[in-house]
HTML snippet that shows the backbone in 3Dmol.js (N, CA, C, O; Angstrom):
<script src="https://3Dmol.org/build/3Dmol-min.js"></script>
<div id="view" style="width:600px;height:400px;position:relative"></div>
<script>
const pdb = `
ATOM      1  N   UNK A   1      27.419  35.115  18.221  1.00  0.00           N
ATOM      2  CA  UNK A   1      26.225  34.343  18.475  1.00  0.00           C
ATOM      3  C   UNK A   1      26.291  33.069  17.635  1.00  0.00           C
ATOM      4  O   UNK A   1      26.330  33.224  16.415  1.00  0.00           O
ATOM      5  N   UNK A   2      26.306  31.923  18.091  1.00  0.00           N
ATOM      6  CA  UNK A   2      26.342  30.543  17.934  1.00  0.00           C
ATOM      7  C   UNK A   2      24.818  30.183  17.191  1.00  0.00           C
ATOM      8  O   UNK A   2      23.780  30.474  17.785  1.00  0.00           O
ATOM      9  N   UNK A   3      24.799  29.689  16.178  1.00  0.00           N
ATOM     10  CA  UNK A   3      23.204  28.546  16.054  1.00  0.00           C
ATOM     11  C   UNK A   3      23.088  27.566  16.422  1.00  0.00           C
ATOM     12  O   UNK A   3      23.971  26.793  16.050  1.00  0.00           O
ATOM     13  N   UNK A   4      21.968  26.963  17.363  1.00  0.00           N
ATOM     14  CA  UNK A   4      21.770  25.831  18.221  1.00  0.00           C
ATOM     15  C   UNK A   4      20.974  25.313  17.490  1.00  0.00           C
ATOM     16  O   UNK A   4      19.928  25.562  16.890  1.00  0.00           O
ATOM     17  N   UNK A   5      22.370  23.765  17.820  1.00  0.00           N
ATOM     18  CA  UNK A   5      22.217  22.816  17.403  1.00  0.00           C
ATOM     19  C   UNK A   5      20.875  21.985  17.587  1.00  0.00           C
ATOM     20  O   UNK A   5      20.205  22.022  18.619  1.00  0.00           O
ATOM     21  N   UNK A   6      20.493  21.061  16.209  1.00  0.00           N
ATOM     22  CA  UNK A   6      19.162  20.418  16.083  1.00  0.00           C
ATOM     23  C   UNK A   6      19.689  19.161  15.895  1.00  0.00           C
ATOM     24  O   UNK A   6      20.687  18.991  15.196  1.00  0.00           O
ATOM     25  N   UNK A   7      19.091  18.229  16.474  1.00  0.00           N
ATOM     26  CA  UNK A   7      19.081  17.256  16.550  1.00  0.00           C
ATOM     27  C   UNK A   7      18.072  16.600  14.975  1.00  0.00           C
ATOM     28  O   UNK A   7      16.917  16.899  14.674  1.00  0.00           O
ATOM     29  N   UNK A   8      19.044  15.650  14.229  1.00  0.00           N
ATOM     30  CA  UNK A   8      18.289  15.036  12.920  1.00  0.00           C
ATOM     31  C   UNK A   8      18.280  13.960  13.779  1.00  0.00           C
ATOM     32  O   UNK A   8      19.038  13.308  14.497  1.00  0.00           O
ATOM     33  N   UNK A   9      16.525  14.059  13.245  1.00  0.00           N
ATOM     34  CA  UNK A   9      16.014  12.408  13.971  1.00  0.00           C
ATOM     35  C   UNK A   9      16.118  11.541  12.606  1.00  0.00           C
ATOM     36  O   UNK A   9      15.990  11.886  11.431  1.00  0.00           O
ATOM     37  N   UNK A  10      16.432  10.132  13.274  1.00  0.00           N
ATOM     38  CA  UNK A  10      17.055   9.059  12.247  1.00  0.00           C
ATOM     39  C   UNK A  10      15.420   8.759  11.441  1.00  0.00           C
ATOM     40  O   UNK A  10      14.377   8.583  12.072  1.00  0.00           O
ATOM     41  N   UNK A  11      15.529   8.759  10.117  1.00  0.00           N
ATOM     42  CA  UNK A  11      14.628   7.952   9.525  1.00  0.00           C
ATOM     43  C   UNK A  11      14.644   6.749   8.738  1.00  0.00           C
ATOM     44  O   UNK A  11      15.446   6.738   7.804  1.00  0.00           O
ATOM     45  N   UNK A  12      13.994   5.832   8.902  1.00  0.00           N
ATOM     46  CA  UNK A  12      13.814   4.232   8.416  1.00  0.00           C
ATOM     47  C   UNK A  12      13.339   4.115   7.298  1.00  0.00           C
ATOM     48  O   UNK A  12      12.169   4.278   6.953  1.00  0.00           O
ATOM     49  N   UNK A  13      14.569   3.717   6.454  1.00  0.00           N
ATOM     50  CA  UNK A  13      13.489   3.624   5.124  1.00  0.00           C
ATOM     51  C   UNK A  13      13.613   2.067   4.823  1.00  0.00           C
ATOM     52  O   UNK A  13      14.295   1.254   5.446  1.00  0.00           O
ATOM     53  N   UNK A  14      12.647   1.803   3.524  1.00  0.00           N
ATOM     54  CA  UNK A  14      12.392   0.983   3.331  1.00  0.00           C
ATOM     55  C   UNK A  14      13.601   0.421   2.085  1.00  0.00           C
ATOM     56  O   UNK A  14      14.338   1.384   1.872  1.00  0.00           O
ATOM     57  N   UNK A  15      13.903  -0.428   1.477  1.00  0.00           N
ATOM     58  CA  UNK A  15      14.924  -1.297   0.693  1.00  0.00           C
ATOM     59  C   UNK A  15      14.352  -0.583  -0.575  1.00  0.00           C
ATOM     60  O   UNK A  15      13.204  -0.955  -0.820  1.00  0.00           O
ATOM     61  N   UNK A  16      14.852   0.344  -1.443  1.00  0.00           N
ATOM     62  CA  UNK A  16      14.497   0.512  -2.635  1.00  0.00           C
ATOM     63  C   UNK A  16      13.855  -0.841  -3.293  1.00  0.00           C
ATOM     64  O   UNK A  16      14.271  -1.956  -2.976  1.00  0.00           O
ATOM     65  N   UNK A  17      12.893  -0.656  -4.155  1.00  0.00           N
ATOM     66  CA  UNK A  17      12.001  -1.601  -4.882  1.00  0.00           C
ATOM     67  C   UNK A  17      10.736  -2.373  -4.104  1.00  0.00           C
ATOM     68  O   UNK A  17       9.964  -3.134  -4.686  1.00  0.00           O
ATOM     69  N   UNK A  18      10.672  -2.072  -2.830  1.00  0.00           N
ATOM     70  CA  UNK A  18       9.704  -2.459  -1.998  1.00  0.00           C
ATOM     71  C   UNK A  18       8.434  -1.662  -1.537  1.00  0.00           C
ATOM     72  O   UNK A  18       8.511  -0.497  -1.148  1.00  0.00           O
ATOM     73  N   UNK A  19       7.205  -2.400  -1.611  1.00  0.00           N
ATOM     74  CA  UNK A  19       6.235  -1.745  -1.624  1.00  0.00           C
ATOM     75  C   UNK A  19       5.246  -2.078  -1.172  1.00  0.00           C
ATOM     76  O   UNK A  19       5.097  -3.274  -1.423  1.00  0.00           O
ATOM     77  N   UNK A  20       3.977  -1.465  -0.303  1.00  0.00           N
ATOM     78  CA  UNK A  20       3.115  -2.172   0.930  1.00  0.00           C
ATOM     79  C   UNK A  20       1.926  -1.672  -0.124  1.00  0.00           C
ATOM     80  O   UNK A  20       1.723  -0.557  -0.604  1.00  0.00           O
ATOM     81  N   UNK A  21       1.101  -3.146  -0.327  1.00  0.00           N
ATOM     82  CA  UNK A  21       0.157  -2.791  -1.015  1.00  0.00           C
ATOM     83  C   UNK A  21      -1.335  -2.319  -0.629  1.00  0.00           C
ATOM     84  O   UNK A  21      -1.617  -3.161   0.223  1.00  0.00           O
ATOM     85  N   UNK A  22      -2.028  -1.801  -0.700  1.00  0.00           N
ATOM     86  CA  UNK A  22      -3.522  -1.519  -0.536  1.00  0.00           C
ATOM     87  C   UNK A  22      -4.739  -1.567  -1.490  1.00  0.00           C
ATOM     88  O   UNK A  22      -4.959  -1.066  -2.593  1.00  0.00           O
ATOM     89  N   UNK A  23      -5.700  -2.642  -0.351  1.00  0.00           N
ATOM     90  CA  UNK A  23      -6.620  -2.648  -1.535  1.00  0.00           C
ATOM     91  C   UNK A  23      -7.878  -2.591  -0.786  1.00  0.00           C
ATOM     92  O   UNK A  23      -7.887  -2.979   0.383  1.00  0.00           O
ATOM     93  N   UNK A  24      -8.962  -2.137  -1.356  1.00  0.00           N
ATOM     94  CA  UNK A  24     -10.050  -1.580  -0.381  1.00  0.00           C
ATOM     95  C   UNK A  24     -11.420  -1.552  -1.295  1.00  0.00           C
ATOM     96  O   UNK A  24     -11.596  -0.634  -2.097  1.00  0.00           O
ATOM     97  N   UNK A  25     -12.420  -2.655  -1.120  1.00  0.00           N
ATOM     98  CA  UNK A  25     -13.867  -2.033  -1.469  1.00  0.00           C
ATOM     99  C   UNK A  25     -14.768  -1.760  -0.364  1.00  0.00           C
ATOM    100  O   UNK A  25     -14.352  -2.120   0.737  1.00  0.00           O
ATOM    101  N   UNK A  26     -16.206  -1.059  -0.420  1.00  0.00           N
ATOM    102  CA  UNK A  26     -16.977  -0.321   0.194  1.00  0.00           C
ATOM    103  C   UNK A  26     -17.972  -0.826   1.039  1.00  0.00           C
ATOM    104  O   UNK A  26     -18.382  -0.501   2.153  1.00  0.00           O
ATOM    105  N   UNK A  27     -18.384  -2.082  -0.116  1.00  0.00           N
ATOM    106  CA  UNK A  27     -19.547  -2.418   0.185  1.00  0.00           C
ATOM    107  C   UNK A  27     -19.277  -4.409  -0.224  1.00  0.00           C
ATOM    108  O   UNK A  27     -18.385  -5.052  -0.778  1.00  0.00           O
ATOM    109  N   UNK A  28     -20.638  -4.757   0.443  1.00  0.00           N
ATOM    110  CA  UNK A  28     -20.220  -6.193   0.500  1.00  0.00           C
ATOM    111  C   UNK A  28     -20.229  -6.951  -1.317  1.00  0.00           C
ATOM    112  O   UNK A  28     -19.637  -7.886  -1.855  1.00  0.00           O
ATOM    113  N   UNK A  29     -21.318  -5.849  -1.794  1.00  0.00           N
ATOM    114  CA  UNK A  29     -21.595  -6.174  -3.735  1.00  0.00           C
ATOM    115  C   UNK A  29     -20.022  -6.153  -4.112  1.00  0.00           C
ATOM    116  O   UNK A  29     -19.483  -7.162  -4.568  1.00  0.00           O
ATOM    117  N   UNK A  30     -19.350  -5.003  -3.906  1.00  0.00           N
ATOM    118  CA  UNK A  30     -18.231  -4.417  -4.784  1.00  0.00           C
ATOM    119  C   UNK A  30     -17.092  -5.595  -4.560  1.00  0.00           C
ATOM    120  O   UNK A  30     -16.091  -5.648  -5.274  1.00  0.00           O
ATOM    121  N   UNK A  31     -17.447  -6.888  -3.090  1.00  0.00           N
ATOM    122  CA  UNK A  31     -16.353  -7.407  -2.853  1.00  0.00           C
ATOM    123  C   UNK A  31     -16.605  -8.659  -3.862  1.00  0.00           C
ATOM    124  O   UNK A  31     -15.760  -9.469  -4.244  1.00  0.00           O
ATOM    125  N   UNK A  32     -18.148  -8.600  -4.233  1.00  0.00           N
ATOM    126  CA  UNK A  32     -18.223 -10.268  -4.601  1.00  0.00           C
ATOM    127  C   UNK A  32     -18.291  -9.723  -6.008  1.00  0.00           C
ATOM    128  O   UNK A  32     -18.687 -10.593  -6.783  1.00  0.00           O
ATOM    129  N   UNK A  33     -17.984  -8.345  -6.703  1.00  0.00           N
ATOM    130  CA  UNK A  33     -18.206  -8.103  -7.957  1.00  0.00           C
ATOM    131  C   UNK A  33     -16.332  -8.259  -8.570  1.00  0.00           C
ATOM    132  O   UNK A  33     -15.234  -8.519  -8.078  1.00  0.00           O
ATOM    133  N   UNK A  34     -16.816  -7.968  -9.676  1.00  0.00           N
ATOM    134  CA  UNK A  34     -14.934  -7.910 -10.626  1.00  0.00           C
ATOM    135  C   UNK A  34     -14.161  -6.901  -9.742  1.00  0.00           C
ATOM    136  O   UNK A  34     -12.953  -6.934  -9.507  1.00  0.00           O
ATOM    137  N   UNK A  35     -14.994  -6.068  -9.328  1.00  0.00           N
ATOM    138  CA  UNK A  35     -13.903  -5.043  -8.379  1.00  0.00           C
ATOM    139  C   UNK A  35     -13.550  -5.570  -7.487  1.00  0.00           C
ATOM    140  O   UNK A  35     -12.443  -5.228  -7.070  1.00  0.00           O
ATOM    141  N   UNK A  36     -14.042  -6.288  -6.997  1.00  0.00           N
ATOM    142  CA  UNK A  36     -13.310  -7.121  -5.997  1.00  0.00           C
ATOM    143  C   UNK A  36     -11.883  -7.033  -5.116  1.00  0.00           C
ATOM    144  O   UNK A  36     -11.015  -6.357  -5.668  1.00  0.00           O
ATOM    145  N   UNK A  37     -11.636  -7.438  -4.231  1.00  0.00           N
ATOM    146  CA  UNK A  37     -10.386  -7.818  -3.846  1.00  0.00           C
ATOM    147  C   UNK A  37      -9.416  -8.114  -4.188  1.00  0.00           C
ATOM    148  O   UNK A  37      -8.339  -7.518  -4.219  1.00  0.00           O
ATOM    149  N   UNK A  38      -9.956  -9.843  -4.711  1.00  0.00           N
ATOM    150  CA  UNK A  38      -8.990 -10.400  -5.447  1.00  0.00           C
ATOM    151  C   UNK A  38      -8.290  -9.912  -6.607  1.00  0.00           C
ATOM    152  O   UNK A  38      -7.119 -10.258  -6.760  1.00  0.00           O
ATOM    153  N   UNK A  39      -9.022  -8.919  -7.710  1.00  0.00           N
ATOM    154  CA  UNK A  39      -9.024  -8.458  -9.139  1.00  0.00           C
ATOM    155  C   UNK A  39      -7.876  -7.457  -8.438  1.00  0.00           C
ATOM    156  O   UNK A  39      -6.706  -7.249  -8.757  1.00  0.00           O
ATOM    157  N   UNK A  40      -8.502  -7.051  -7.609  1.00  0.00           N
ATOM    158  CA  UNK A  40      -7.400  -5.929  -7.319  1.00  0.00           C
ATOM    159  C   UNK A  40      -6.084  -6.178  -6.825  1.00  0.00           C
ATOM    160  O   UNK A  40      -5.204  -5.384  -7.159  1.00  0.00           O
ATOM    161  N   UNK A  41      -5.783  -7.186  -6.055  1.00  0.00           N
ATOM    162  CA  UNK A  41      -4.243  -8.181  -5.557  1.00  0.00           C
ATOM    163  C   UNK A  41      -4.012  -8.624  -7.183  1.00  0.00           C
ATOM    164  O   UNK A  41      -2.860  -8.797  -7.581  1.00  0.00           O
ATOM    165  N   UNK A  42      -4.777  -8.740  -7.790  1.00  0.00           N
ATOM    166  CA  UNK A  42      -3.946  -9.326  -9.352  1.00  0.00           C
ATOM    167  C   UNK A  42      -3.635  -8.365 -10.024  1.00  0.00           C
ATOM    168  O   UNK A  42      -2.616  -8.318 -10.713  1.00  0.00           O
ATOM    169  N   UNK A  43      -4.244  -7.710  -9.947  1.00  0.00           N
ATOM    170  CA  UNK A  43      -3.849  -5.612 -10.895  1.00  0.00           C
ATOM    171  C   UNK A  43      -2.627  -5.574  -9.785  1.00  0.00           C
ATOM    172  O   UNK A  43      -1.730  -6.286 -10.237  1.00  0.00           O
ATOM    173  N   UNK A  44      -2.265  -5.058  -8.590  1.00  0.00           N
ATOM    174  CA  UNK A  44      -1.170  -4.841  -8.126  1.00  0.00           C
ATOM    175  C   UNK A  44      -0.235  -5.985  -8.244  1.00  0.00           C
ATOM    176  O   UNK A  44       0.562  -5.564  -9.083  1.00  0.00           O
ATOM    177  N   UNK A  45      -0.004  -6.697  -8.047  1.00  0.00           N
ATOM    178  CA  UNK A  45       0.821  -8.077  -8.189  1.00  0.00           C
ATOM    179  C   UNK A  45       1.561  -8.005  -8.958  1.00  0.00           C
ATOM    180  O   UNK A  45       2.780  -8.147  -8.860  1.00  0.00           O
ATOM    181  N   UNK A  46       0.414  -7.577 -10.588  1.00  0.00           N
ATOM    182  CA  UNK A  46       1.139  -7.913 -12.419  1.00  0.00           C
ATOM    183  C   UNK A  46       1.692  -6.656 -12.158  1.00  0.00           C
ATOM    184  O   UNK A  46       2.922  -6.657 -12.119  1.00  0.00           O
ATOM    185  N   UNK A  47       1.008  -5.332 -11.924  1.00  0.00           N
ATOM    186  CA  UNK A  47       2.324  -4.392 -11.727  1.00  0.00           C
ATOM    187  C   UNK A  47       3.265  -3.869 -11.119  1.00  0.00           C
ATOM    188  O   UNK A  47       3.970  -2.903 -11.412  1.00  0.00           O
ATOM    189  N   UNK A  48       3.255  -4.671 -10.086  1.00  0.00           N
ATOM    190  CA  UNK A  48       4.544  -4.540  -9.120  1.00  0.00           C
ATOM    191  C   UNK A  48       5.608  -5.464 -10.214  1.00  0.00           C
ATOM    192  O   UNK A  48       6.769  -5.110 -10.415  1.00  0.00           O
ATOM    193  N   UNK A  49       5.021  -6.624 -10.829  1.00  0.00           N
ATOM    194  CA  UNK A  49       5.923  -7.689 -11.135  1.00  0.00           C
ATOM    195  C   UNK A  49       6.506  -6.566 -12.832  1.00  0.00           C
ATOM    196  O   UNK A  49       7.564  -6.716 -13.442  1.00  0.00           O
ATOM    197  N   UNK A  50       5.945  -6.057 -12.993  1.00  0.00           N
ATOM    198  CA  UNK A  50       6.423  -5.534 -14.559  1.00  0.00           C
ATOM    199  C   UNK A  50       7.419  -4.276 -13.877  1.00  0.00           C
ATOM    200  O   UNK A  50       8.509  -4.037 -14.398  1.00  0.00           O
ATOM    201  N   UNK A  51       7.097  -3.757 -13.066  1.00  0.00           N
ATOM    202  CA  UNK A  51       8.046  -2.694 -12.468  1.00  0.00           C
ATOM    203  C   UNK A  51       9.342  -3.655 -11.866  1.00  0.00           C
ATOM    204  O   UNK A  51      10.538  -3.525 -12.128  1.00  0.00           O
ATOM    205  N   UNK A  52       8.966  -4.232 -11.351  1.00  0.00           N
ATOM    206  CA  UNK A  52      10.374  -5.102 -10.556  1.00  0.00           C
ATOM    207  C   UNK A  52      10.161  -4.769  -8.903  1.00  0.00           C
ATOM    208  O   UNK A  52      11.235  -5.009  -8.352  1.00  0.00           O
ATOM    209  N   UNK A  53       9.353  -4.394  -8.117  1.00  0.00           N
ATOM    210  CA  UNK A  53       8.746  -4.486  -7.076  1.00  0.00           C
ATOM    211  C   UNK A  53       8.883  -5.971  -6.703  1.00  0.00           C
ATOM    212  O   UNK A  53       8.965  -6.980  -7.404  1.00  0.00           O
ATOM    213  N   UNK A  54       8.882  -5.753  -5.180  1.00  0.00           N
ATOM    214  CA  UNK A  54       8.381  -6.050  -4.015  1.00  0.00           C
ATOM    215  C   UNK A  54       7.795  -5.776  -3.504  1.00  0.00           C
ATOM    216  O   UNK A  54       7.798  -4.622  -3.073  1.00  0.00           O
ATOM    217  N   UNK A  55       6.704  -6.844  -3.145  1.00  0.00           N
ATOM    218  CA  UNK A  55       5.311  -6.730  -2.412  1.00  0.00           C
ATOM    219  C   UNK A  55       5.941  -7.184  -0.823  1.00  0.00           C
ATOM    220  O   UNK A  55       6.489  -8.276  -0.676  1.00  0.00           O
ATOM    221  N   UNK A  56       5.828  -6.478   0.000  1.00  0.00           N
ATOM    222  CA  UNK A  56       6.172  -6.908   0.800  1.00  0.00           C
ATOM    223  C   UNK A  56       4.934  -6.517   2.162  1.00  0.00           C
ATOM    224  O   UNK A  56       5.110  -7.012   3.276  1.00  0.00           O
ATOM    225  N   UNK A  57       4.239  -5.988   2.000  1.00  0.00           N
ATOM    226  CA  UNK A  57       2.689  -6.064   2.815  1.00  0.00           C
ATOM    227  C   UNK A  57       1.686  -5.669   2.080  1.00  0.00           C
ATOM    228  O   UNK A  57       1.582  -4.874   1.146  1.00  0.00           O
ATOM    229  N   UNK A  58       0.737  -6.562   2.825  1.00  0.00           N
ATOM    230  CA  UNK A  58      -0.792  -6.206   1.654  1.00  0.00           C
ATOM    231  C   UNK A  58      -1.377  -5.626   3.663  1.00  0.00           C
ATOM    232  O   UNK A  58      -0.971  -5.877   4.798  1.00  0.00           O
ATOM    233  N   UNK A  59      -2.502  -4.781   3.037  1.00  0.00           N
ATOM    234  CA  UNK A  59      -3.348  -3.858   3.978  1.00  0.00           C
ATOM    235  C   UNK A  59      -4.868  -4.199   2.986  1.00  0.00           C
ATOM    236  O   UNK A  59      -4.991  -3.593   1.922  1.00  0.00           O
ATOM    237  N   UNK A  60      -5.535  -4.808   3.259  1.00  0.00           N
ATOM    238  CA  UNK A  60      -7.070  -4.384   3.165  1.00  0.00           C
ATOM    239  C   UNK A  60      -8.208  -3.914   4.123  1.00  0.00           C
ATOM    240  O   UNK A  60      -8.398  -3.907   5.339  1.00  0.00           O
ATOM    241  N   UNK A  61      -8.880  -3.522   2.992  1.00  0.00           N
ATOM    242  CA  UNK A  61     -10.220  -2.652   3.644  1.00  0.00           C
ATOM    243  C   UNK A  61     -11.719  -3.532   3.027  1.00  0.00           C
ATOM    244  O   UNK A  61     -12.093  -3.510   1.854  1.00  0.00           O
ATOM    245  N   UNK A  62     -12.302  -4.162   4.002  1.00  0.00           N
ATOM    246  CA  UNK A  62     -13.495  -5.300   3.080  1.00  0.00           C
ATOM    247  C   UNK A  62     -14.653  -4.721   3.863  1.00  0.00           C
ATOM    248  O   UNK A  62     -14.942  -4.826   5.055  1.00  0.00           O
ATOM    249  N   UNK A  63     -15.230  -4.085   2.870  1.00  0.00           N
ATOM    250  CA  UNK A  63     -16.414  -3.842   2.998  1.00  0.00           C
ATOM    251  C   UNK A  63     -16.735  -2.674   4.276  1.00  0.00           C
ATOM    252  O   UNK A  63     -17.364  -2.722   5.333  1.00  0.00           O
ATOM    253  N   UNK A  64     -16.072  -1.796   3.677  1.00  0.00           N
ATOM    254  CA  UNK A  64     -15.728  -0.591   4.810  1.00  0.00           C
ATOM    255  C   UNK A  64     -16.041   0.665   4.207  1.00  0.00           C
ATOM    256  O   UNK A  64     -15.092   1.145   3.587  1.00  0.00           O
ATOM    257  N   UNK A  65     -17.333   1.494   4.205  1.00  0.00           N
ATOM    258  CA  UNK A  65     -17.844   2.507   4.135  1.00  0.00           C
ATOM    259  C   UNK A  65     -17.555   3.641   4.294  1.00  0.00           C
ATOM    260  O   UNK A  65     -18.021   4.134   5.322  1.00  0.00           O
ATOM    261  N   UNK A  66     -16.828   4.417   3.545  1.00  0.00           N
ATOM    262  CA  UNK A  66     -16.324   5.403   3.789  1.00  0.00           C
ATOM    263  C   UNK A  66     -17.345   7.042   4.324  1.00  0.00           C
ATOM    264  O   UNK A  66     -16.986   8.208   4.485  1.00  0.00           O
ATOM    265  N   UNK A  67     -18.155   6.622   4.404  1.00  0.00           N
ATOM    266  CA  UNK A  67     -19.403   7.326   4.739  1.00  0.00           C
ATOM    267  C   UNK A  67     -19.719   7.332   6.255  1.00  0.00           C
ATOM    268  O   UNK A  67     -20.736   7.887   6.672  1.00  0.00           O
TER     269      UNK A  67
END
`;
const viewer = $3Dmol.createViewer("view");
viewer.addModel(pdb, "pdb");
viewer.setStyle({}, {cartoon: {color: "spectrum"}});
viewer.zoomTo();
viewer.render();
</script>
């Protein structure tokens, strides 16, 4: 008795050191407060840049209620 064969499906990876960023507040206060957006693209940015990252997509969420 033979074991039938499986097919490995190909997977795509990404370039070691590369990384899709996300940043997300709730409400319209949290966007115009320090939590902000922006604060948050500068918190990921400085630590992608101290790791040695690549930013290579940003994804936001503005003012989107998780409720």
């Amino acid at each position: 008795m033979t074991t039938p064969r499986t097919r490995r499906r190909r997977v795509q990876t990404a370039p070691v050191g590369t990384v899709v960023a996300y940043i997300r507040v709730s409400t319209e206060e949290q966007a115009a407060s320090g939590a902000g957006l922006d604060a948050q693209r500068a918190a990921i940015a400085a630590e992608c840049d101290r790791r040695g990252w690549t930013i290579v997509g940003w994804h936001a969420d503005e003012g989107v209620s998780g409720g």
